[in-house]
Every structure is written in C-alpha cells, then in structure tokens.
N, C-alpha and C positions, 0 to 999 in steps of 0.2 A: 597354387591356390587361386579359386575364384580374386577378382578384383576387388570384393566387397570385403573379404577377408583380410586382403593384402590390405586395404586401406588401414582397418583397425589394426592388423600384428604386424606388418612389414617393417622389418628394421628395427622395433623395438621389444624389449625383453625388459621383464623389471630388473630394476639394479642391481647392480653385481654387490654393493656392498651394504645396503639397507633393507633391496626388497621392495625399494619403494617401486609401485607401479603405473605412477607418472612421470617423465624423465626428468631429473634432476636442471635447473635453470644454473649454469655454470655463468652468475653476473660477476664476471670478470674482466677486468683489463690485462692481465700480465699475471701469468704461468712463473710459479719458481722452480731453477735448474738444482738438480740434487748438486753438481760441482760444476765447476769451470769450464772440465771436460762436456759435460751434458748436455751446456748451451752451447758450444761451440759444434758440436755432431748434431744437433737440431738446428742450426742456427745453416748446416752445410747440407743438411738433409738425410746425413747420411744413419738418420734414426729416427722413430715417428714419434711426435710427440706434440706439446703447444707452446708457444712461447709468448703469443698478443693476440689477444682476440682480435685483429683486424685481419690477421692471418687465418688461423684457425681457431676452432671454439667446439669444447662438445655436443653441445647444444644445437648448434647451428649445423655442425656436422648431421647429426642425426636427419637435422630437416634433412638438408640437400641429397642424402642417399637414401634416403625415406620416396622422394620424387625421382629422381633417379629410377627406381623399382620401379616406380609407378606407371611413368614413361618408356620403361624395357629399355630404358640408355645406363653407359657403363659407369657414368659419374655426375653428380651434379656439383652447383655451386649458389651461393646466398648471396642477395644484393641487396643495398637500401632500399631499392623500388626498381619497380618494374622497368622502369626510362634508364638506371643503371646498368642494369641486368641489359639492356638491348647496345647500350653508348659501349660497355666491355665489348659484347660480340664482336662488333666491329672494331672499333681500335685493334683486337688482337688478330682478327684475319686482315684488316685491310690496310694497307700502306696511302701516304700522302700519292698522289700520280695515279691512285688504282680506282677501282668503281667497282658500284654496285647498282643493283636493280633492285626499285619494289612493286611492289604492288601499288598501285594507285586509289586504293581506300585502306586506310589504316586509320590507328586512332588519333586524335590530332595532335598529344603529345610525341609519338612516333615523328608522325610528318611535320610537325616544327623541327625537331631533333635531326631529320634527315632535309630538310628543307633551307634550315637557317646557320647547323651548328658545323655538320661535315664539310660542306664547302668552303670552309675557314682553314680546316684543317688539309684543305687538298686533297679532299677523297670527292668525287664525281657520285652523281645519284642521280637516274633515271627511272620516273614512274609510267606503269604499264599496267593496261590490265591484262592480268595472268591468267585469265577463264581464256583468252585466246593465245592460244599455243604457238601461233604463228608469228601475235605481235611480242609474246618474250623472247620467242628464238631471234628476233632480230635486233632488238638493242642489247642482244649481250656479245660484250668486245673480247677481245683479246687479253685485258686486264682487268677482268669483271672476276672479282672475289666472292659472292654471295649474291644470293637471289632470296628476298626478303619477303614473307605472306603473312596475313589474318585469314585464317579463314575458321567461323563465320566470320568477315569482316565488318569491323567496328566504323560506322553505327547501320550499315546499311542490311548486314545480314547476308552479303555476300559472297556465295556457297564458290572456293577454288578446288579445281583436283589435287590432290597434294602429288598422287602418285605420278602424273603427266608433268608435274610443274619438275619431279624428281626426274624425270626420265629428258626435260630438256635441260636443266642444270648439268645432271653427272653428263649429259653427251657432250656439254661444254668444259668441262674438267672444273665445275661451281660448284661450292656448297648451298643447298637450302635451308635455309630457318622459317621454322612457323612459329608463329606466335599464338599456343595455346590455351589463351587465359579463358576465351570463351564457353568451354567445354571441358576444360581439365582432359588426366587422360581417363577420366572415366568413364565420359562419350568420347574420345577419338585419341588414338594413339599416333602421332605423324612418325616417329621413328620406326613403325611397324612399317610403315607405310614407303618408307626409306630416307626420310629426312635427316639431315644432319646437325641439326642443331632444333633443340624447343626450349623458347623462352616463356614465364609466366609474370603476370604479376601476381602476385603471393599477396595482393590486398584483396584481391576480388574473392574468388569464388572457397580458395584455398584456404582464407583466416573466415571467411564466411558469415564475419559479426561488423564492418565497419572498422575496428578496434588497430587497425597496424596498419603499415606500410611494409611492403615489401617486393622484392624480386627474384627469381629463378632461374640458372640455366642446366641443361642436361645436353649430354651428348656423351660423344668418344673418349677413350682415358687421352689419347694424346691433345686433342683439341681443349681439351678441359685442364690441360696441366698447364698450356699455356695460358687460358685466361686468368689461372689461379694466378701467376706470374704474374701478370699486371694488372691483376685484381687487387692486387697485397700491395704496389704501389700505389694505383691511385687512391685506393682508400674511401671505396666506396662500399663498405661492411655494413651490415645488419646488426641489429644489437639480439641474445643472448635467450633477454625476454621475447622481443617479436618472435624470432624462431620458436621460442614456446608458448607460444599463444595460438600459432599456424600450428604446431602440431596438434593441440588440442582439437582447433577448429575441425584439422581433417579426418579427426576420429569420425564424424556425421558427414564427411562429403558425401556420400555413396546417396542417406536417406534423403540431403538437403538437394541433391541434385535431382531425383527422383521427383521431389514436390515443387522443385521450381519447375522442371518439362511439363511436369502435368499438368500446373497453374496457366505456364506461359500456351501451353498448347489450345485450352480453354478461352483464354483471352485471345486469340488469336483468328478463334473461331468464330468467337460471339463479335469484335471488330470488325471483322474482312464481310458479315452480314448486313454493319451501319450504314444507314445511310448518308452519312459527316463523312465517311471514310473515303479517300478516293484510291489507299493502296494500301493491302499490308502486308510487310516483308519480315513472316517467317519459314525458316524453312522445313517445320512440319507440314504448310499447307500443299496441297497438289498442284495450286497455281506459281509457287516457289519455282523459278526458272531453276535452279539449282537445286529440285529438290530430290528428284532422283542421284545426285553425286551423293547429297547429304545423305543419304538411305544408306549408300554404299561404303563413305566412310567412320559413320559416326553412328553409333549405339541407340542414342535419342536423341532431338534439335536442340535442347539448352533452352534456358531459361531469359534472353534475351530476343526483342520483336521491337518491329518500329514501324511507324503507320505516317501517310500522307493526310493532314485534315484537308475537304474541301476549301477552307476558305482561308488555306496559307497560312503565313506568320502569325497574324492576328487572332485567328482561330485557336490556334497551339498556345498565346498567352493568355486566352480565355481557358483554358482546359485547362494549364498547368495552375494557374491562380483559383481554379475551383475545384482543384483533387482536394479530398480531406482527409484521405486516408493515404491514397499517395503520399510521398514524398517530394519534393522538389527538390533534388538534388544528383550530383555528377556521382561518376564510381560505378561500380555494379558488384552484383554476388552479394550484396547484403541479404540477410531474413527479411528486411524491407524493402517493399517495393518501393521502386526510386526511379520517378520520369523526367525527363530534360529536352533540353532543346539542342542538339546536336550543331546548330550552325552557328549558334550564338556562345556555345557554352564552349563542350569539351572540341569540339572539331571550329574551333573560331582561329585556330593556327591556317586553315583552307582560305583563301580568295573567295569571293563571292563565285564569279567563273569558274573555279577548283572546284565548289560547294556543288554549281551546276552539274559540271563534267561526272563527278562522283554516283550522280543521282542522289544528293541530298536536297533535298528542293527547302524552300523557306519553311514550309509546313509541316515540316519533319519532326515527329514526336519518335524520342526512345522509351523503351521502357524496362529496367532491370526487373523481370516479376519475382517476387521476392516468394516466402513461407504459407502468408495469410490465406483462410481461407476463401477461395477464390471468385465465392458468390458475393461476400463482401469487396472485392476486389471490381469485379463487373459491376458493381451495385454505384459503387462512385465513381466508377469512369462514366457510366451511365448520367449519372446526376451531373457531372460534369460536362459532358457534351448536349443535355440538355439545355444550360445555359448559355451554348452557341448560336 
C-alpha cells in the first residue's frame, strides 16, 4: 500500500473484542498472571505477554510497530522523549573506552547530551561535518561504534547524504543512526536508504498538536531486542495515554505534512526576495547547497526554514517580539507556527564559537511553519519586519 494508506491502516484493525475502531488506551501499571506458572514463563520470556507497563504495554506496542512499518525497519521501540530514545541508542551499542562520531549540527539538546553527558560515562564523541566524506572517514577509529546524523539538520537546515554517510560507516564495520524527526518517513526513509538505526522524537511532527512528549526508535529485530533490554531497566517508558494521542495524531500526518511543505515552501520564497534578509536556508530553494541531495532523498523539503536578519541578534528580537500570530516559542511540528531564536534558546547548549563554526550566526531566526493559511502567515512576518 501507498504511504498515505499505511499511515491511516498500518498496524491497526478495530478490536478484536468491542469493535471499537480507535485502539483501546491500555492505562495501566501491572498485567495479572492467570497462575504462578504464567508469570514465571513471561517473566523468562519463554511466552508473550505483559507483565508492567515499563516493559510492555499495548498501547504502546501498537505505536512502536505502527512506525516501525512506517520506516520499512523490522521493529520499533517507545521512549519518554526524544533525548531518551537517542541516550538508549548509545548506552546499548556503546561501551565506556569506545566512541562515536556526529555530526557537527545537531539539535542542541542532542549536543549537550553528547557534549556534557557521555564523557562522564567514558564513551568519546567527536564532531564532524558529514557533507565531507573525507573528514568522516578520518576520525573514525578502531573503536568507533556509531556514526550519528540530522539531516535536515537542526536548526541550520543542513542537507547530509545519508546513503555516502552509509557507504563510509558500513566500510568501517559502524552503525548509522539518523535522526528523522524533521521529515518523518513520509518525506524520507533512511532505512531504505541503508541506515541502521532511526530515531524520532514522537513530540514533533508525529503527535503533531503540541499536546505529548515523546520518543522513537526503529531498526533490526536483534539491535532492537537489545535496546528493549536496557530500555526495561533504565526506565525510561512512555506512558499508555502519550502512545495514544500519537496515534491519533498520525491518522493526518500524510495531509499535515503536505500543508506544512507548501506553507514553508511559500514562505521561503517570499523571504529569500526580502530585503532584511541576508540568507535563507531551505532546502526547497535552488540556492540550497544541498538541494539537489534533498531532491534525491526526500519526497518534499518539510516544513522547517531558517533565515539570517540583516541586522543580527537585535534584529531577530525585534521580529520575534512583533509576530502576532507567530508563536514565540521552542519545539516544532505543531499546527502552529513557532519561531525562536536558535542561539539563545534550543541550541544555547553550543559555545558562542560552536554557534559560529555551525553557521548559526547571532541573527538566526527558525521557524517551525505550522497549518495557517499562509498569506496570513507572510502578512505578519511582513508587519513584523516592518518594524526593523
């Protein structure tokens, strides 16, 4: 079945025992064992079943192989948020003495995570940009476990090859994970593409209202058995309701992604013509250094774009203090559009130098484009750069 189909019927059938044809919210802590025997063969595995929602849950089940499908990977898994879902990856591939490689624009919760938290734990982390193929081949070691991407990457928009980034990982005997949230796989599928691991966060574009937290990962049955493993210890589960509020959401991924590309395509257009403007990075536009890759791997550009003002920092607090119909606020994938300031806000985990290196400059406006009709949308960015 087409993708738009899968979306709405993938995975789910009405209930086997009501009929109902929303899936059942299974808000539960603790599954009862028919006998003694019961819990003890579920408890050893040696029979399927639930025993604590922090393990498994129906509910949640459903999500996680609902995306799974979605991704063409052979299993998924449910995480409290997105930062969960990425801190699992790693703990279950990587040992204290090993390394990993990322990308050098990620989002700046990632890069605190990988900046501040794994070097405690004795795992190594070296940032690269992955658009050159040359400079990843060369800081991956001997003990390099994963090779880590965004792409589009957050907040700059930076288009990476997934399939090149694949082809220098496996020649290293590495796994790669991409970080999907930007696009879901309804514009771009990295496991098609050969990746082995896709994470999301299941706040953004997947629950698609604001309303949850959450995180995702898909991949292989055996790489996935082990995260389940020390997913159940550490204890970093999802609750019951979130998983059912993300399903609901992604009954309308397919239409809401559709009108964010269009909206963000528009705005991107009528921007990059401003004369405030002095860059805008999406990678619909033809000026997009990476927009030919983006062509190649991804369906449509997504609903995410981010623009340099002329006149810097100050500029950017003049614009965000005069949206009215924007937003001011972090996250993305809302129905609302939601602008921020990347150096100060969500990427203030970066150095000032880091912020440079990156290509985030001080003036750096993001902007999630949300549902609205989009002449209203130009109409107050308008009014608002007026006031610059």
């Amino acid at each position: 079945m087409h993708i738009e189909t899968n979306i709405v019927h993938g995975g789910q059938h009405p209930d086997k025992l009501t009929g109902a044809l929303s899936p059942p919210i299974y808000q539960t802590s603790t599954f009862a064992f028919r006998d003694a025997d019961h819990g003890a063969r579920l408890f050893k595995r040696e029979e399927e079943g639930y025993i604590y929602t922090r393990y498994r849950n129906p509910t949640i089940d459903l999500l996680a192989d609902k995306i799974a499908l979605l991704e063409s990977a052979e299993a998924g898994l449910v995480f409290a948020s997105g930062l969960a879902a990425i801190f699992n990856v790693i703990v279950t591939l990587v040992k204290s003495g090993e390394h990993i490689v990322s990308d050098d624009t990620i989002y700046g919760g990632t890069f605190g995570l990988f900046k501040n938290i794994f070097p405690k734990l004795g795992i190594d982390v070296t940032f690269v940009d992955t658009v050159n193929r040359d400079k990843l081949t060369s800081v991956i070691r001997d003990n390099t476990k994963l090779v880590f991407i965004e792409t589009p990457a957050n907040p700059t928009l930076k288009i990476i090859d997934i399939a090149k980034c694949v082809e220098v990982a496996h020649s290293k005997n590495v796994d790669l994970c991409v970080d999907n949230t930007f696009l879901t796989p309804y514009l771009q599928k990295p496991i098609e593409l050969g990746a082995d691991i896709v994470v999301h966060s299941a706040t953004k574009y997947f629950g698609g209202h604001g309303d949850i937290i959450g995180g995702i990962v898909v991949g292989g049955k055996i790489f996935m058995e082990e995260l389940w493993k020390n997913a159940k210890d550490i204890g970093a589960s999802n609750s019951p309701f979130n998983a059912w509020l993300v399903l609901r959401g992604l009954k309308t991924l397919a239409v809401r992604m559709d009108r964010h590309c269009e909206n963000a395509e528009k705005i991107a257009e009528y921007l990059s013509k401003h004369n405030k403007i002095e860059n805008v990075y999406y990678p619909g536009l033809f000026s997009h250094p990476g927009h030919e890759i983006a062509k190649k791997q991804m369906s449509k550009f997504g609903g995410m774009l981010g623009f340099d003002l002329k006149g810097g920092k100050e500029a950017g607090k003049i614009l965000m203090n005069s949206v009215k119909l924007c937003i001011l606020a972090v996250s993305l994938g809302d129905a609302d559009t939601l602008i921020e300031h990347p150096a100060s806000m969500t990427h203030s985990t970066y150095s000032d130098e880091e912020l440079l290196q990156r290509g985030i400059k001080p003036g750096f406006v993001r902007i999630s484009v949300g549902l609205e009709n989009v002449n209203d949308l130009i109409e107050d960015l308008e009014q608002a750069l007026n006031v610059i």
